[in-house]
Backbone atoms as SQL, in Angstrom:
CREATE TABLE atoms (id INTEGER PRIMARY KEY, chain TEXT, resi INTEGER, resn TEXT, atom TEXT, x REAL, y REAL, z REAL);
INSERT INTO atoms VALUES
  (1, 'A', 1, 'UNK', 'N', 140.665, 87.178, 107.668),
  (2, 'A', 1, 'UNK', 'CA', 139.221, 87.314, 107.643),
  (3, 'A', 1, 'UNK', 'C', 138.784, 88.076, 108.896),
  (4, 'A', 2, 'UNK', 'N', 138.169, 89.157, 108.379),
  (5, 'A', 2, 'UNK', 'CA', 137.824, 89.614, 109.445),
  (6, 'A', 2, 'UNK', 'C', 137.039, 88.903, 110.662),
  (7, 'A', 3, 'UNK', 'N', 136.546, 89.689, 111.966),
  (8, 'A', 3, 'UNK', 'CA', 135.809, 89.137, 113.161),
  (9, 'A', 3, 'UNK', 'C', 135.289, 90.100, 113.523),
  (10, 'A', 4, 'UNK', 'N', 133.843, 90.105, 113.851),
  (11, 'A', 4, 'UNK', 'CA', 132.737, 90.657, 114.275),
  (12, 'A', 4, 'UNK', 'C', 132.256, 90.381, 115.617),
  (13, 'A', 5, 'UNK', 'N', 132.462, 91.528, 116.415),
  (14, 'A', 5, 'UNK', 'CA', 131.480, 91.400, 117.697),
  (15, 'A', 5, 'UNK', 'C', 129.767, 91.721, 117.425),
  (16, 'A', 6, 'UNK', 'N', 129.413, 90.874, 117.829),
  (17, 'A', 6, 'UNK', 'CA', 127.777, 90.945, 118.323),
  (18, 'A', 6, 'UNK', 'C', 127.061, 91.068, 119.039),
  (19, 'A', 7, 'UNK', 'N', 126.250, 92.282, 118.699),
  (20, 'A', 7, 'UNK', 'CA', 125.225, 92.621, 120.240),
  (21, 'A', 7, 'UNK', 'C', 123.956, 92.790, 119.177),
  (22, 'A', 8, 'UNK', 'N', 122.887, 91.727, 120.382),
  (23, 'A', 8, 'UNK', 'CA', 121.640, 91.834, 120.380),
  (24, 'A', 8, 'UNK', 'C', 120.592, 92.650, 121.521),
  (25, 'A', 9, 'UNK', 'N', 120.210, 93.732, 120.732),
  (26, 'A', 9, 'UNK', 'CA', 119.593, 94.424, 121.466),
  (27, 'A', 9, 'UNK', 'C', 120.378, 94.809, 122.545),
  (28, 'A', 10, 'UNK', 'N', 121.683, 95.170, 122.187),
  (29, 'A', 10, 'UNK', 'CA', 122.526, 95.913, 123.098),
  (30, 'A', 10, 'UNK', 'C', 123.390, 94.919, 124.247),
  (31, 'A', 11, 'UNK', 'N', 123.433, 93.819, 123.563),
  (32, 'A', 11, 'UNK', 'CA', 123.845, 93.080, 124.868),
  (33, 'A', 11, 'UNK', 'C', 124.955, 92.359, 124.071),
  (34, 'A', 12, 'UNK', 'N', 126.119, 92.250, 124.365),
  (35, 'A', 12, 'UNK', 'CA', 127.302, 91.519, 123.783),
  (36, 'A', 12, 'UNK', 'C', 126.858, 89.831, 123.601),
  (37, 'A', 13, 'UNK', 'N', 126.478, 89.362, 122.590),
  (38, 'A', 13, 'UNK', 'CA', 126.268, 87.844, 121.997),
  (39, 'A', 13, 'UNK', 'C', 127.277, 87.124, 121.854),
  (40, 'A', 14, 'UNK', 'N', 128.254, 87.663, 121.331),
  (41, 'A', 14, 'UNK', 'CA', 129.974, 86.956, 121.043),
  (42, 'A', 14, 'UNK', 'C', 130.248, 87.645, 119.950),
  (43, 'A', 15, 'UNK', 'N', 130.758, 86.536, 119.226),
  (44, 'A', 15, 'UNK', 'CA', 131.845, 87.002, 117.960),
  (45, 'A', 15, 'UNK', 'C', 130.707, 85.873, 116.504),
  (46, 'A', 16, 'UNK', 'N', 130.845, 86.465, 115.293),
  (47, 'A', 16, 'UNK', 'CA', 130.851, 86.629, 114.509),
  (48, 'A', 16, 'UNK', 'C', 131.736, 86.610, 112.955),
  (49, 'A', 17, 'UNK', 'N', 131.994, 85.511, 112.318),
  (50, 'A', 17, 'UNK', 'CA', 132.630, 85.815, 110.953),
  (51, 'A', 17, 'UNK', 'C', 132.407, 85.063, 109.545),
  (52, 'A', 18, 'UNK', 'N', 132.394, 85.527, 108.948),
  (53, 'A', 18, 'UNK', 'CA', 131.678, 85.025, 107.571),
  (54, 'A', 18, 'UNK', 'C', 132.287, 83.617, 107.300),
  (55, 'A', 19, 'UNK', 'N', 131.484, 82.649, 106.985),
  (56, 'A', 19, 'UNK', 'CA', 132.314, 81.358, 106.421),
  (57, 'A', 19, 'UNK', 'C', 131.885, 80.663, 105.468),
  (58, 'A', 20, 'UNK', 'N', 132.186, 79.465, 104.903),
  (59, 'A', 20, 'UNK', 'CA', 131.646, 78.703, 103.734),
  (60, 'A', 20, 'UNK', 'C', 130.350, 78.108, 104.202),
  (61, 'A', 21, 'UNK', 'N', 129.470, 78.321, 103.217),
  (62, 'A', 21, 'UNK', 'CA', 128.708, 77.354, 103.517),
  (63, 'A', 21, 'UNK', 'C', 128.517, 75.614, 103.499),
  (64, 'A', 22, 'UNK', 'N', 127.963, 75.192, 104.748),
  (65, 'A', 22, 'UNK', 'CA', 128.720, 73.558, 104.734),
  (66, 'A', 22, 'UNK', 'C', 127.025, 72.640, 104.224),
  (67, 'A', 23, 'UNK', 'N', 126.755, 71.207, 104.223),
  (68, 'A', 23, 'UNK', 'CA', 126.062, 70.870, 104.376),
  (69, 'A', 23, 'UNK', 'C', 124.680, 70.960, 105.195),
  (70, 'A', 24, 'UNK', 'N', 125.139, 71.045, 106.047),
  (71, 'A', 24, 'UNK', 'CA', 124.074, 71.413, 107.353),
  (72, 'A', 24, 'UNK', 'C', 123.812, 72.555, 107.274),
  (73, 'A', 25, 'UNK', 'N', 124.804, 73.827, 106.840),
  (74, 'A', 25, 'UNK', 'CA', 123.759, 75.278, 106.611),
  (75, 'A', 25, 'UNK', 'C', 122.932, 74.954, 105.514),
  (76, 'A', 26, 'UNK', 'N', 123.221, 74.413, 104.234),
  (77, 'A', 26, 'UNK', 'CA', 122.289, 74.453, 103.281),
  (78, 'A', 26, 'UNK', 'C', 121.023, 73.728, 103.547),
  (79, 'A', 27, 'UNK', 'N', 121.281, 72.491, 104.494),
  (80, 'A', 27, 'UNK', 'CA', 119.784, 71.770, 104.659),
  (81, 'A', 27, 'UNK', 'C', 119.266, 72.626, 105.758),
  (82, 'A', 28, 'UNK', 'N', 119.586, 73.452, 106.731),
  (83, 'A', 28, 'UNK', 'CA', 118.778, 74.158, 107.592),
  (84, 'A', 28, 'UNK', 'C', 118.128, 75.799, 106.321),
  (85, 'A', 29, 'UNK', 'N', 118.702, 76.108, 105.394),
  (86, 'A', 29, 'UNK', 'CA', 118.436, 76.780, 104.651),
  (87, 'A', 29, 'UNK', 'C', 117.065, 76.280, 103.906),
  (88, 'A', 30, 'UNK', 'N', 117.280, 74.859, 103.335),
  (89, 'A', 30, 'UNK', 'CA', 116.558, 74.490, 102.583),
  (90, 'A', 30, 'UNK', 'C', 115.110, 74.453, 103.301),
  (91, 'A', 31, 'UNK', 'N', 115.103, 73.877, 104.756),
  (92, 'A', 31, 'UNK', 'CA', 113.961, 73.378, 105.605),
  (93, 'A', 31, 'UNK', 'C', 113.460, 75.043, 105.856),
  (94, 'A', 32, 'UNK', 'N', 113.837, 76.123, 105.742),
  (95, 'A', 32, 'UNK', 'CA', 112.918, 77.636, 106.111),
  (96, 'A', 32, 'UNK', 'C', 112.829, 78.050, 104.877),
  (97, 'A', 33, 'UNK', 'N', 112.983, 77.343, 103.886),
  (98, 'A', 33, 'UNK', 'CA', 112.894, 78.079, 102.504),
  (99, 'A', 33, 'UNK', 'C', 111.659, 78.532, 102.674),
  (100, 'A', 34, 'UNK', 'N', 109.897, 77.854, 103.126),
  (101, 'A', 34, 'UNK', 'CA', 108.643, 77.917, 102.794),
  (102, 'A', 34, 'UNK', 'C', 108.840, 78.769, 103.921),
  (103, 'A', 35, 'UNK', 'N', 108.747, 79.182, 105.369),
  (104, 'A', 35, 'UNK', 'CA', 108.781, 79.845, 105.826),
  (105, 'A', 35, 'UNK', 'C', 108.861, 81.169, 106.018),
  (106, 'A', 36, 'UNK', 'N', 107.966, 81.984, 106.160),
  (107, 'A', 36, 'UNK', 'CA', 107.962, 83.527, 105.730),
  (108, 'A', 36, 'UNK', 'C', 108.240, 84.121, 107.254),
  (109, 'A', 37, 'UNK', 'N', 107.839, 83.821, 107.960),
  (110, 'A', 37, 'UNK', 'CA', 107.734, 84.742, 109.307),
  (111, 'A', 37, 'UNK', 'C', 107.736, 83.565, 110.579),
  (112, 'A', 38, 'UNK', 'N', 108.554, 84.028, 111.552),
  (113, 'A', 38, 'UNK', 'CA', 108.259, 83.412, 112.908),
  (114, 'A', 38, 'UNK', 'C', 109.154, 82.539, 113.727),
  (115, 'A', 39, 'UNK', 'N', 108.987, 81.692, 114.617),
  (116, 'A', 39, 'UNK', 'CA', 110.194, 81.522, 114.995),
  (117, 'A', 39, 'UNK', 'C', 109.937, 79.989, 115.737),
  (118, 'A', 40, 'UNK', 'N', 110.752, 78.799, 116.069),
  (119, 'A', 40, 'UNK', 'CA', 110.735, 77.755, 116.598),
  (120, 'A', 40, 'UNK', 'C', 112.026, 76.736, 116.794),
  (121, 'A', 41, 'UNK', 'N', 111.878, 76.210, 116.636),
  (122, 'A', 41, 'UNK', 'CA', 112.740, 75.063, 116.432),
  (123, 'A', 41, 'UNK', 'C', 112.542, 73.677, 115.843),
  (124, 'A', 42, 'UNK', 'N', 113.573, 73.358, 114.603),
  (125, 'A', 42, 'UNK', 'CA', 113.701, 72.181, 113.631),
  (126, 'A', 42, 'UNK', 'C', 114.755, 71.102, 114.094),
  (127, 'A', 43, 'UNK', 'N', 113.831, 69.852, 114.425),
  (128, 'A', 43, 'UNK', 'CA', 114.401, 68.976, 114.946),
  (129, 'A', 43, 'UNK', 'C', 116.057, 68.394, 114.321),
  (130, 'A', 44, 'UNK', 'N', 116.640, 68.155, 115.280),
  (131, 'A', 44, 'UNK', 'CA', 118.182, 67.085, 114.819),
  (132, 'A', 44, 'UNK', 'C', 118.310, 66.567, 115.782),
  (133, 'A', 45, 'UNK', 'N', 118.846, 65.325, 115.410),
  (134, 'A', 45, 'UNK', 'CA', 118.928, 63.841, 116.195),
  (135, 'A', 45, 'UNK', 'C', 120.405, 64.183, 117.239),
  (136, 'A', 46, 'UNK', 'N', 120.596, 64.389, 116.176),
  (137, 'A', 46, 'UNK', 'CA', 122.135, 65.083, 116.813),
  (138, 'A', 46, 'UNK', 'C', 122.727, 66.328, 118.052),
  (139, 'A', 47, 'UNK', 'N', 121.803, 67.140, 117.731),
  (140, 'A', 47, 'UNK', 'CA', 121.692, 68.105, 118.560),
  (141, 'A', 47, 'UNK', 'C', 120.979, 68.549, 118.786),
  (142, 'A', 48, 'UNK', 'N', 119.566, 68.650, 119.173),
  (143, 'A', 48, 'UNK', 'CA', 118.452, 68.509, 119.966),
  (144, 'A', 48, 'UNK', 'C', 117.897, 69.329, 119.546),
  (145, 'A', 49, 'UNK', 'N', 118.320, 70.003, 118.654),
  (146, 'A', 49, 'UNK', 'CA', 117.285, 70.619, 117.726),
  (147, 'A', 49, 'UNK', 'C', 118.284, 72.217, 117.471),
  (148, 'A', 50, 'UNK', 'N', 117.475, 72.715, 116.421),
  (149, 'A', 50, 'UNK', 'CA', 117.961, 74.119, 115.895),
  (150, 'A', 50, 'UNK', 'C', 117.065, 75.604, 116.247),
  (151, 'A', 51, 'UNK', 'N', 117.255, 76.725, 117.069),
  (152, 'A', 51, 'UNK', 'CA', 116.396, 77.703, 116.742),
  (153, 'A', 51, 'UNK', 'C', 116.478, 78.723, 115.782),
  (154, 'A', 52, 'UNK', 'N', 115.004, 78.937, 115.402),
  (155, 'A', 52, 'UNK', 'CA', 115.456, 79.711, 113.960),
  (156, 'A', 52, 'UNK', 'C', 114.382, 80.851, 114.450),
  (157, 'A', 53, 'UNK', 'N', 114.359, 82.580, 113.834),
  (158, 'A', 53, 'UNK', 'CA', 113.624, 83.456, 113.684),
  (159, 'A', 53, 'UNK', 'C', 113.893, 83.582, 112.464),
  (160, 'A', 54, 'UNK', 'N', 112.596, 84.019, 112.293),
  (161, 'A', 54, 'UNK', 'CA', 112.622, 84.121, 110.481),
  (162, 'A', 54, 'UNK', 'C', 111.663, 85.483, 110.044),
  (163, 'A', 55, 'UNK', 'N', 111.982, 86.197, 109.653),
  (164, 'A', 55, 'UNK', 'CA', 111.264, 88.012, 109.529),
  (165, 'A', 55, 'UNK', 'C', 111.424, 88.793, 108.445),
  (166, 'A', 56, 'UNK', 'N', 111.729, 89.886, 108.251),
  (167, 'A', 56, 'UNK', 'CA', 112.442, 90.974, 107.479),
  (168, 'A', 56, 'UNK', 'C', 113.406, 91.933, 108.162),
  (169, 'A', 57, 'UNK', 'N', 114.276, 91.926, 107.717),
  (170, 'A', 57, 'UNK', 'CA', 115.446, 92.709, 108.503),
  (171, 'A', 57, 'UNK', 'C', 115.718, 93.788, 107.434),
  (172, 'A', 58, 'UNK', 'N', 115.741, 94.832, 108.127),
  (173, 'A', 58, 'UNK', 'CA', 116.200, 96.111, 107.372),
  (174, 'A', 58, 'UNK', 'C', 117.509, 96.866, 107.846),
  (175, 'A', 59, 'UNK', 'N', 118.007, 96.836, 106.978),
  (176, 'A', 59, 'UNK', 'CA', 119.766, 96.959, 107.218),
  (177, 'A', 59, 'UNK', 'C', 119.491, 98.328, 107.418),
  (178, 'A', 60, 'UNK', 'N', 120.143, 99.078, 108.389),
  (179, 'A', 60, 'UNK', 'CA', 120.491, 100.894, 108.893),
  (180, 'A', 60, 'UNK', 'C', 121.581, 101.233, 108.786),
  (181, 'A', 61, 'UNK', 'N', 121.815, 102.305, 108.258),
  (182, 'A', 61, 'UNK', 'CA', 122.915, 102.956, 107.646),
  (183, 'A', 61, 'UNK', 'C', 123.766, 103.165, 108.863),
  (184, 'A', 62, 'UNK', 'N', 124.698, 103.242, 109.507),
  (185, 'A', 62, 'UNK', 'CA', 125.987, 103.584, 110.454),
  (186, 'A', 62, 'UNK', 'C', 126.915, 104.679, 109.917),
  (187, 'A', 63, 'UNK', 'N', 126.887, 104.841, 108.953),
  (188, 'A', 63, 'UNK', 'CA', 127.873, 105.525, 108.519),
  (189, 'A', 63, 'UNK', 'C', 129.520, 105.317, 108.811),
  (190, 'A', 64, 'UNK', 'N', 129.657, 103.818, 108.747),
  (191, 'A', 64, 'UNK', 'CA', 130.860, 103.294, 109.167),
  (192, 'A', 64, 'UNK', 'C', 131.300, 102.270, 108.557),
  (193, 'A', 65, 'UNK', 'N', 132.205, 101.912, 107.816),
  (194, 'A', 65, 'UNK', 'CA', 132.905, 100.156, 107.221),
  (195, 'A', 65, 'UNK', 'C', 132.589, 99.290, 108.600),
  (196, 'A', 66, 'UNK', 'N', 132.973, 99.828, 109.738),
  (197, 'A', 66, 'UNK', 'CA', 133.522, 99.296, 110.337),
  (198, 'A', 66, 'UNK', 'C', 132.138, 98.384, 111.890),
  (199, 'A', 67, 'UNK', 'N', 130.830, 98.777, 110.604),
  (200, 'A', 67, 'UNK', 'CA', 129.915, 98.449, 111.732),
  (201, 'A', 67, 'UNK', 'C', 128.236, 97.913, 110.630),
  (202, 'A', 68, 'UNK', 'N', 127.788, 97.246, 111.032),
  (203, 'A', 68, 'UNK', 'CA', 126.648, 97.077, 110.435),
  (204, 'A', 68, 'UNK', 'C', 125.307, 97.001, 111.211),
  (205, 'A', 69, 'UNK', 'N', 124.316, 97.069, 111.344),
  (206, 'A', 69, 'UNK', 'CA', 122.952, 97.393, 112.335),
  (207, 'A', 69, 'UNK', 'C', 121.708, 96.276, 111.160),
  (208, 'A', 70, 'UNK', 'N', 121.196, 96.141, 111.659),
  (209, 'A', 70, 'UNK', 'CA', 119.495, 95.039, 111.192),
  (210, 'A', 70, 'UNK', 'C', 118.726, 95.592, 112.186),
  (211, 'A', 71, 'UNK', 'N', 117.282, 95.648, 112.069),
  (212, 'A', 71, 'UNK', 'CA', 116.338, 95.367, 112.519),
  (213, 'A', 71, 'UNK', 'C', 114.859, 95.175, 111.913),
  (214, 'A', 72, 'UNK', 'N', 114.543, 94.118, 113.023),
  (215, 'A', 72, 'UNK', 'CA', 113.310, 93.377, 112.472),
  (216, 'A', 72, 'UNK', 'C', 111.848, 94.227, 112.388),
  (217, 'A', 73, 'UNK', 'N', 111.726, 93.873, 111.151),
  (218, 'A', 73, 'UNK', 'CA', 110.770, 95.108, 110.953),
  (219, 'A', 73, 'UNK', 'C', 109.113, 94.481, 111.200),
  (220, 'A', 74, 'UNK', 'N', 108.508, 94.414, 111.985),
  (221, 'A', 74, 'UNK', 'CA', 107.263, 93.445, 112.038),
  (222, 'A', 74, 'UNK', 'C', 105.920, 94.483, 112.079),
  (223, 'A', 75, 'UNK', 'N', 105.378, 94.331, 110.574),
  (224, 'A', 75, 'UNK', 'CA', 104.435, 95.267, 110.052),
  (225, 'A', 75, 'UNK', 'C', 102.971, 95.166, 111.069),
  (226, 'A', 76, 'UNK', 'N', 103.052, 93.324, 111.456),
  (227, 'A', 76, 'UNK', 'CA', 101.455, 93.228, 112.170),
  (228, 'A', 76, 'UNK', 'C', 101.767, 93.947, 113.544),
  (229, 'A', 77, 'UNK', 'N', 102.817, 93.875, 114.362),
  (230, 'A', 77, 'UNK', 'CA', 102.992, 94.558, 115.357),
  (231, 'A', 77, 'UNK', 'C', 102.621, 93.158, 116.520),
  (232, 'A', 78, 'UNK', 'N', 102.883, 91.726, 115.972),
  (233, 'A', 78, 'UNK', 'CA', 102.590, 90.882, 117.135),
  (234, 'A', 78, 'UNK', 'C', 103.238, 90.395, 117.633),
  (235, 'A', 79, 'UNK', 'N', 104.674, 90.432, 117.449),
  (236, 'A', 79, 'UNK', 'CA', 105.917, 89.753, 118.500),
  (237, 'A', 79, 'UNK', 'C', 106.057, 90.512, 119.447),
  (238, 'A', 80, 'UNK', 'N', 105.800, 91.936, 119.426),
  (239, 'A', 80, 'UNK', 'CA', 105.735, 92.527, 121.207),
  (240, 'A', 80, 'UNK', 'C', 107.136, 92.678, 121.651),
  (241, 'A', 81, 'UNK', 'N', 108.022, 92.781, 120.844),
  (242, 'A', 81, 'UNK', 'CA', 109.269, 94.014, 121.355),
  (243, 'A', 81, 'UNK', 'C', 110.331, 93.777, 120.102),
  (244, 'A', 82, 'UNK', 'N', 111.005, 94.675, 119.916),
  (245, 'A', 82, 'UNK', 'CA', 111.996, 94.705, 118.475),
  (246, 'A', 82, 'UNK', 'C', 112.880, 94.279, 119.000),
  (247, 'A', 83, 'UNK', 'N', 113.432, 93.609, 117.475),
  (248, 'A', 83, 'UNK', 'CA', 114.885, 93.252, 117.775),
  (249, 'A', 83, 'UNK', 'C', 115.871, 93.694, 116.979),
  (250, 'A', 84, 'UNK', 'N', 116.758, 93.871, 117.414),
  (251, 'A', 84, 'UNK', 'CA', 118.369, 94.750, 116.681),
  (252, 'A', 84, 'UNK', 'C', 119.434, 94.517, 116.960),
  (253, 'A', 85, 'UNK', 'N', 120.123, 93.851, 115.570),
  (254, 'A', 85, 'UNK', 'CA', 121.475, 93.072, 116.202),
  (255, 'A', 85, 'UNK', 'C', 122.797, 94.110, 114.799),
  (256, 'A', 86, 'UNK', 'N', 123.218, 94.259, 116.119),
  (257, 'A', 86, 'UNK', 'CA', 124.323, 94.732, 115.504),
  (258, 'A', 86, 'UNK', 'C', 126.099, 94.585, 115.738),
  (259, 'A', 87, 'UNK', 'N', 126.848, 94.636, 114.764),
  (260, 'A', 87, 'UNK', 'CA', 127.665, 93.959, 114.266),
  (261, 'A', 87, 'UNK', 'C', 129.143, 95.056, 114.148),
  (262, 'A', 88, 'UNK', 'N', 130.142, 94.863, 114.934),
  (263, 'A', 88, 'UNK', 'CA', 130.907, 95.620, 115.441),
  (264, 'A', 88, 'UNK', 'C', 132.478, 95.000, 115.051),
  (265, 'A', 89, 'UNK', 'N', 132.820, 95.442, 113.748),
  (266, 'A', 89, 'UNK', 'CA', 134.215, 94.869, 113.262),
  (267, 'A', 89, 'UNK', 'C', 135.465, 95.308, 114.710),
  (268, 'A', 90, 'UNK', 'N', 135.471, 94.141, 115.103),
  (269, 'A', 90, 'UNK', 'CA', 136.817, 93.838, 115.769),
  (270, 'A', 90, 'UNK', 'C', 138.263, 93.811, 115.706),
  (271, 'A', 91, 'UNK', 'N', 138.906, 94.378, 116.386),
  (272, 'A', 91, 'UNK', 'CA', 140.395, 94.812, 116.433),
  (273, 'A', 91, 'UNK', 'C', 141.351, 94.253, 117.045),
  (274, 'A', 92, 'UNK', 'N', 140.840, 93.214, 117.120),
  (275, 'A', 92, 'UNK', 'CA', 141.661, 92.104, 117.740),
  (276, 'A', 92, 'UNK', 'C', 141.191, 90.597, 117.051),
  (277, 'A', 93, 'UNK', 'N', 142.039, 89.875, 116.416),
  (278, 'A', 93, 'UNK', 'CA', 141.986, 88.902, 116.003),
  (279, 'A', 93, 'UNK', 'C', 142.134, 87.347, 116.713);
């Protein structure tokens, strides 16, 4: 399975790789279902809570297998700086 490096807004985040979905992704899925836009945090007892952004992401072409790009596309113009995370297939396992 592959591994993905990650940079947000140009800054190395870590690593990255696709997995099953477990319980806890589907109930953090389920709790932003109504959610259209914005960003906070959803309480757990367990771990002090979750942060979530929630937007429209528009995937940009790279012209590469080996790379993928998003960015958040915010039509009102009120979060006050973009964000762009992009996704850098790794060569080392």
């Amino acid at each position: 399975m592959p591994k993905w490096v990650m940079y947000c807004n140009g800054k190395k985040m870590g690593f990255a790789r696709r997995r099953e979905v477990d319980r806890k992704d589907a109930w953090l899925l389920e709790m932003l279902r109504s959610v259209s836009a914005g960003a906070g945090v959803l309480p757990d007892k367990d771990s002090g809570g979750y942060k979530y952004l929630r937007g429209q992401f528009e995937q940009v072409a790279t012209g590469s297998d080996n790379s993928e790009a998003y960015h958040l596309i915010d039509p009102s113009s009120c979060f006050g700086q973009d964000l762009s995370v992009f996704f850098l297939r790794s060569t080392t396992m």
